[in-house]
N, C-alpha and C positions, 0 to 999 in steps of 0.2 A: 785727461784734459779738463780743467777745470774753468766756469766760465765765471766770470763775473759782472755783479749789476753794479749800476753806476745810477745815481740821483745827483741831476742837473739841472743847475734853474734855482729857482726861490722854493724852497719847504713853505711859505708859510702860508700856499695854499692849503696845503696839507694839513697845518695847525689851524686853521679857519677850521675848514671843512669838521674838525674832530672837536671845537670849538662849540661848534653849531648843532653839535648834537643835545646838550643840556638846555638849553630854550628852546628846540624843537619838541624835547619830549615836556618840560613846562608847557608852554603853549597848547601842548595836547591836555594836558593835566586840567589847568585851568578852564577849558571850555566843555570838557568830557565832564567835570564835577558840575560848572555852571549849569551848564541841561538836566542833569540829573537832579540838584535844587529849584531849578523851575519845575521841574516836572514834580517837585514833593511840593511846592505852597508856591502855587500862581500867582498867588496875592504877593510875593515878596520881589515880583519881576524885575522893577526898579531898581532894587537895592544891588538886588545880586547881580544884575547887569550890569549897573556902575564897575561893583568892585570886580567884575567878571574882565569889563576893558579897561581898568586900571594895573591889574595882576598883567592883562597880555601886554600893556606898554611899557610897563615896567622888566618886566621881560623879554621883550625886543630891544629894548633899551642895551641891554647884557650885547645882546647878538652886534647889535652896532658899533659897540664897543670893542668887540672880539675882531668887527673887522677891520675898525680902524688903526687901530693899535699897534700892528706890523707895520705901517705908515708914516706911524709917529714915532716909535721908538728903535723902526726898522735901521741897517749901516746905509 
């Protein structure tokens, strides 16, 4: 007896979801090194905080993308 699976519905949860792994781990990246630079030259806080929330918008930017996109190009 053999049984089988059936996938029903829209996949493109599913492309999201596996989407959203590459600027989740970005977004890790970017704030894990951010601290690690403040914490080597205090003095540079400014700087590296700027580019610290420019990298995660830029970066979220991707993900929002990711989600719209089945939306727009979906049948």
């Amino acid at each position: 007896m053999s049984v089988l699976a059936e996938v029903s519905g829209n996949v493109t949860a599913i492309g999201y979801g596996l989407a959203a792994i590459g600027p989740g781990i970005g977004v890790g990246i970017i704030f894990g090194q951010g601290v690690q630079a403040i914490a080597r030259q205090p003095e540079a806080y400014g700087l590296i905080r700027q580019n610290m929330l420019l990298g995660f918008v830029l970066t979220e930017a991707l993900a929002l993308i990711g989600l719209v996109a089945p939306f727009i190009y979906g049948a």
